[in-house]
N, C-alpha and C positions, 0 to 999 in steps of 0.2 A: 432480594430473593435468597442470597446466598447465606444470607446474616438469617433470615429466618429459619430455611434449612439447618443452622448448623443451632439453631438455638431448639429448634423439635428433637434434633438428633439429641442433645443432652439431656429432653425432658425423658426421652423412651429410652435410656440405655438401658435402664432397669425397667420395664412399663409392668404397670399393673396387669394382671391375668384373669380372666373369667372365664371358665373352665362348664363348657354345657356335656354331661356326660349321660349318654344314652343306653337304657340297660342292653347287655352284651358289649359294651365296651371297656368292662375293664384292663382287660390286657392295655388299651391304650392309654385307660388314665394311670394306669402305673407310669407305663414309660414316661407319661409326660411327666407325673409329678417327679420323676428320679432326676428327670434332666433340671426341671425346673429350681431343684435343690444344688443340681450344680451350680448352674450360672448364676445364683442368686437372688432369682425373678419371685418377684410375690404374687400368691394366688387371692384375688380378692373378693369382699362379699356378695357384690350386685354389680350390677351394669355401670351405674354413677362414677366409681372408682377404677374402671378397665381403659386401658387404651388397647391391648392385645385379647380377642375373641376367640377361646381355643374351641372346636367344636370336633367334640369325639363319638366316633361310630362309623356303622357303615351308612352310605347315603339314600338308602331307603328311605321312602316317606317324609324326606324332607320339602314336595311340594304339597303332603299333605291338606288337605282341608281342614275346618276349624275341627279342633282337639287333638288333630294328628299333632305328631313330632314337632312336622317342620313349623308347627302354631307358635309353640312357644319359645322356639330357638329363633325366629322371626323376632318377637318380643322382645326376648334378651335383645338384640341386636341392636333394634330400633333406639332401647333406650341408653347406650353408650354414647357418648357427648364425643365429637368430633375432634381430635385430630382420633384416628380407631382405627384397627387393621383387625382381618377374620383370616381365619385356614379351619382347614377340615382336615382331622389327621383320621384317615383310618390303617397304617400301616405303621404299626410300633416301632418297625423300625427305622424310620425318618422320621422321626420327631426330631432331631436336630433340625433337619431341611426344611421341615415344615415351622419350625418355632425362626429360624432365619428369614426364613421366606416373608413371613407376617411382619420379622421388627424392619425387613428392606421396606415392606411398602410403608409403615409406619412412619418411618423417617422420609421419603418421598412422598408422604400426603394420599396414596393412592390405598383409602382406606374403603372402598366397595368392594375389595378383592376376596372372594371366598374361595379360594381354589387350594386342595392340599398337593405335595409337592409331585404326585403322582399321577396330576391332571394339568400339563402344562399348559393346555390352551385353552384355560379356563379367563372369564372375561375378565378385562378392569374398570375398575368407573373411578375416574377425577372429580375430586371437590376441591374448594377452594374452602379453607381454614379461616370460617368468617369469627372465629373466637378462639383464644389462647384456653386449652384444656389444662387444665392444676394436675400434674400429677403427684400419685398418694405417695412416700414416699417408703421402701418396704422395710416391714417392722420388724424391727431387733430383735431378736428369741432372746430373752432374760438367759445370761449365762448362769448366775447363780440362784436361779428360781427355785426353791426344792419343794414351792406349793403351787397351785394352783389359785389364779385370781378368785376371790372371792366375786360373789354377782351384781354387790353394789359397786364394784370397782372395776368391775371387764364388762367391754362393751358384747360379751359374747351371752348377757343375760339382758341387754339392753332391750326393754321393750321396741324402741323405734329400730333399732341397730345399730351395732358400733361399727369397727372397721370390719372386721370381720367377719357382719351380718349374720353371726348366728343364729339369731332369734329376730331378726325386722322383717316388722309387715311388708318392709318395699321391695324385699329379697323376693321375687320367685311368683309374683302376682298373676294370677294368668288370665285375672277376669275383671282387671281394674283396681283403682281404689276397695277399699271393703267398704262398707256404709253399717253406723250404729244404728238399731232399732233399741226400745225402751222395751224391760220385762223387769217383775218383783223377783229377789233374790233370797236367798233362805230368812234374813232378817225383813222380810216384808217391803224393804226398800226400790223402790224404781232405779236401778243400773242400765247403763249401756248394752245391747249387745250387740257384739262385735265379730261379724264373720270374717277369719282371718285363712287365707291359705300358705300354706310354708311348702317349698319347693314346686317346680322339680329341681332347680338348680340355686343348689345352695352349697358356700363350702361347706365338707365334712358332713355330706349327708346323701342318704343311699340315694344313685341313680334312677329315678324316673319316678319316684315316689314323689307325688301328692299329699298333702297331709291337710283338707280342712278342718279349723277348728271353728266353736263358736264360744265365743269368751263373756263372761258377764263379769265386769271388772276386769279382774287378772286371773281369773280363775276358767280352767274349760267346763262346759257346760256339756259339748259331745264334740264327738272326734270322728272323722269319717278318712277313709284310703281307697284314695283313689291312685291306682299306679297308670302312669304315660303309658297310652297306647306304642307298642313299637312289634314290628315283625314279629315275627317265628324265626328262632334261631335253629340251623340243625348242630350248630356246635356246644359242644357241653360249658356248660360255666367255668368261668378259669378256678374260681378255688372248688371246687367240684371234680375237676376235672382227671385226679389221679386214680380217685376211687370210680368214675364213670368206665372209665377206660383200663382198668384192671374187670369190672365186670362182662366188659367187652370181649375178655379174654386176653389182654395185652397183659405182657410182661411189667407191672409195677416196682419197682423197691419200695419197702415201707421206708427209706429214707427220702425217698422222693415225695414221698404220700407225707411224711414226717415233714420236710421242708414246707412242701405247700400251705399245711396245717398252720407253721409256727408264722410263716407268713401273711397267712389271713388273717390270724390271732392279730398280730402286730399291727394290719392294717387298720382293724375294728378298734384298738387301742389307742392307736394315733388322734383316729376319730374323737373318739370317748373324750381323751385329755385336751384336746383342742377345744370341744362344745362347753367342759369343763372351765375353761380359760388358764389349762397350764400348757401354753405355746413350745415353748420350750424342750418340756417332757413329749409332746405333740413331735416337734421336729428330729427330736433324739430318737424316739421309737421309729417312725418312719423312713430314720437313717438305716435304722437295723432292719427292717422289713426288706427294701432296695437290697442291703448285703446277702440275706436270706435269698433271694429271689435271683441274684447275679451266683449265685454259686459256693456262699463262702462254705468253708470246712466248719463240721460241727463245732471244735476248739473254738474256734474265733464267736461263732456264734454263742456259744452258754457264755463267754465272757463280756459277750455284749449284752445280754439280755440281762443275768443276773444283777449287775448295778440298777437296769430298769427296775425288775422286778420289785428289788429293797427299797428303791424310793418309793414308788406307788402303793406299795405296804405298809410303808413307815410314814407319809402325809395324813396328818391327822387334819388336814383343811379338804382334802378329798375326800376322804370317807367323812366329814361331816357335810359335803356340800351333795351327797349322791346316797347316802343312807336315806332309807326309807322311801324313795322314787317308783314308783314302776312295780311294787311288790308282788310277786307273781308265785305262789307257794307250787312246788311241785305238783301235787295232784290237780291244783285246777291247770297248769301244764300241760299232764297228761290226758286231762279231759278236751281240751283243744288241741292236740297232736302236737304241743311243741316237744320237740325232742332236744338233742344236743344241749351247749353249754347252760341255756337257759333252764334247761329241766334241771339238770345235776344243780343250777345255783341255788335253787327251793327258796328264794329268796329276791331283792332288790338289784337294782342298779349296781349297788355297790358289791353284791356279793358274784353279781354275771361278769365284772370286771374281775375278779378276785379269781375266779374257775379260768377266765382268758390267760392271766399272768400265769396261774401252774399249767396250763396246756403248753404255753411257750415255750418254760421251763424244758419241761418232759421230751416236746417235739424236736428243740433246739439240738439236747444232746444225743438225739435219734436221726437225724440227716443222713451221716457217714453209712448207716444199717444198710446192705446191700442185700439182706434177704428179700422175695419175692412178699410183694404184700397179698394177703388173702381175700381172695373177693368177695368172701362173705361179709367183710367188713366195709360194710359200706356207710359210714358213720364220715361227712366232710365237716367241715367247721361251723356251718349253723345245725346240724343233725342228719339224722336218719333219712338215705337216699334211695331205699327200699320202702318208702311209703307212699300211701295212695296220690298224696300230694306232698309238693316240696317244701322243705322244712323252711322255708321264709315265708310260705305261703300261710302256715301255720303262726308265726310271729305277727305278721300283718294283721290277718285277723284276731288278736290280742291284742293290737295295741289301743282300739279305740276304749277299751272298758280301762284297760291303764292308765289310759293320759283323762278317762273323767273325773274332773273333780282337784286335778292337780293346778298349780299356776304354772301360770303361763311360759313364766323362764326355765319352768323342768322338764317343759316338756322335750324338749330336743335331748335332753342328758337321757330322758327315758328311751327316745328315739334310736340315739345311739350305743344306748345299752343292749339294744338288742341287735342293732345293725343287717334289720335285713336285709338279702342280695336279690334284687328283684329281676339280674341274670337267670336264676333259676325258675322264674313265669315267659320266661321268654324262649325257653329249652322244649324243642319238641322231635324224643328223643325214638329211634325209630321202635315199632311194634316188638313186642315180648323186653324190652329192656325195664329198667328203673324209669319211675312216671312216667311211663307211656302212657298216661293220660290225658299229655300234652298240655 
């Protein structure tokens, strides 16, 4: 018994991580992912590859009924292969405690435990480990990467999914298997089609978003969004949140408003480069977002950022893997309320990533500003928060005419080019404010 203990304890030093993130939780998937960058711990693409079950949010609706929450965080669950350990963080700051807590029971086999560390008498269930679980072993960030994997060579375009499940059907299923039905395709030919769901829980893709596609080949045919049902929040969206609360009538700095900005920029880029398959560029910007978000001085931050910046300017294998994706011309933009970066990029994938890196720029060396920010600026990192409805709300409905007609491995890059925050459908914020529409 002791020989096998001590041989689990080796396989989880570093255990794989599956990360189910419920909209209004980002405050805590920050903190996890910053901790997770410390200790070295990999976040992975589906259930298959998890030994540690991170589930973030508050615990609302988790015994929901079928379609609630608690449906598909059930699911994840179910299909992690044994030796597995769960926590539930919803307190940012014990995410150490909570990420301890899950690799104790991990190494003591006591993997039915879902308790986070501020519910100490929450139950445990014993299994016995009738199979030796493989764990994945976590993957190197290319130090000298200065492109982005191309899609025939990263699993992050992999129709099935690679490790990182970008794009695999077995990521995020919430209604089984998909099943092909037969239809003619523009050449007259009898094709596959293939209804495919992607999310809610996938790495590097917004929380609670749903994304059914129908594919004929590799190609989408339509696109439908469905966002996870989840509560009413009465708290404002974290990247939202400076310009909420200056409209409030609170005292803002436009360096604080500045910080948060360059910060959601970073986080949406993180994303962007990771779906992309440049890991690397992925890990290095979401270094700097953590720094941004902990406090750093503006100095330190334009020094961080501007190396970012010139790389993802000067990769000529990015801008040919994300040119042309997603093309969104400014007025039909403005014909469906999208505001913010997407509007100003009057353009692609690649040109919305291009508007993110100069907001960075700009916001980076703006943090230190201790003037008051003005509330009439109510403009947060996906746009305009004086409008009838919230500016991801606007993005969402956009994307199903975008992703038609495109194939199938762009469509996440399109996804994440826009990086809607589907925190902002879950804000109901009180009477005479911004969307009080609810």
């Amino acid at each position: 018994m002791e020989l096998k203990r001590t041989l689990v304890r080796a396989a989880v030093s570093r255990p794989g991580v599956l990360l189910a993130v419920s909209p209004g939780a980002t405050r805590q998937r920050l903190a996890v992912e910053a901790e997770l960058a410390r200790r070295g711990w990999a976040c992975v693409g589906g259930p298959a590859e998890a030994d540690l079950f991170v589930i973030l949010g508050d615990r609302e609706g988790e015994d929901e009924g079928e379609g609630g929450e608690g449906d598909w965080v059930a699911a994840l669950w179910q299909g992690i292969p044994a030796p597995k350990a769960r926590v539930w963080v919803t307190d940012p700051g014990r995410v150490a405690d909570a990420l301890d807590s899950g690799l104790a029971d991990l190494v003591r086999g006591e993997h039915g435990n879902d308790h986070a560390p501020d519910a100490p008498d929450s139950h445990h269930e014993h299994h016995e480990h009738h199979e030796h679980h493989e764990h994945h072993e976590h993957h190197e960030h290319q130090q000298n990467g200065d492109h982005p994997t191309p899609p025939s060579e990263h699993g992050g375009h992999d129709m099935h999914g690679g490790h990182h499940g970008h794009a695999g059907h077995d990521m995020g299923l919430v209604e089984g298997l998909p099943m092909a039905d037969r239809a003619d395709d523009r050449d007259g030919l009898r094709l596959d089609v293939l209804h495919v769901p992607l999310g809610p829980a996938l790495a590097d893709w917004p929380a609670g978003l749903i994304l059914r596609l129908t594919l004929q080949g590799d190609i989408v045919q339509e696109a439908t969004v469905e966002p996870v049902t989840a509560p009413p929040s009465p708290h404002p969206p974290f990247w939202d949140e400076p310009w909420l609360r200056a409209v409030s009538g609170e005292h803002i700095s436009r360096g604080d408003a500045a910080r948060r900005l360059c910060a959601a920029h970073l986080d949406s880029l993180g994303r962007f480069f990771a779906v992309a398959g440049w890991d690397d560029m992925a890990a290095r910007t979401h270094h700097v977002r953590d720094r941004a978000l902990a406090g750093a001085a503006a100095a330190e931050l334009t020094s961080l950022v501007r190396p970012l910046i010139r790389r993802a300017q000067r990769s000529r294998t990015l801008r040919w893997l994300t040119t042309g994706l997603g093309t969104l011309p400014a007025e039909q933009a403005r014909q469906r309320g999208v505001t913010g970066p997407a509007l100003v990029a009057d353009g692609d994938a690649y040109n919305r990533m291009l508007v993110w890196l100069d907001a960075v720029g700009r916001s980076a060396a703006d943090c230190d500003v201790t003037e008051a920010l003005d509330p009439a600026e109510v403009v947060g990192p996906r746009g305009r928060l004086d409008t009838p409805v919230p500016p991801s709300k606007a993005m969402l409905d956009s994307l199903p005419k975008l992703l038609k007609g495109t194939e199938f491995a762009c469509a996440r890059i399109i996804v994440a080019s826009l990086d809607p925050d589907l925190d902002e459908l879950t804000h109901v914020p009180a009477p005479g404010t911004v969307h009080s529409h609810g």
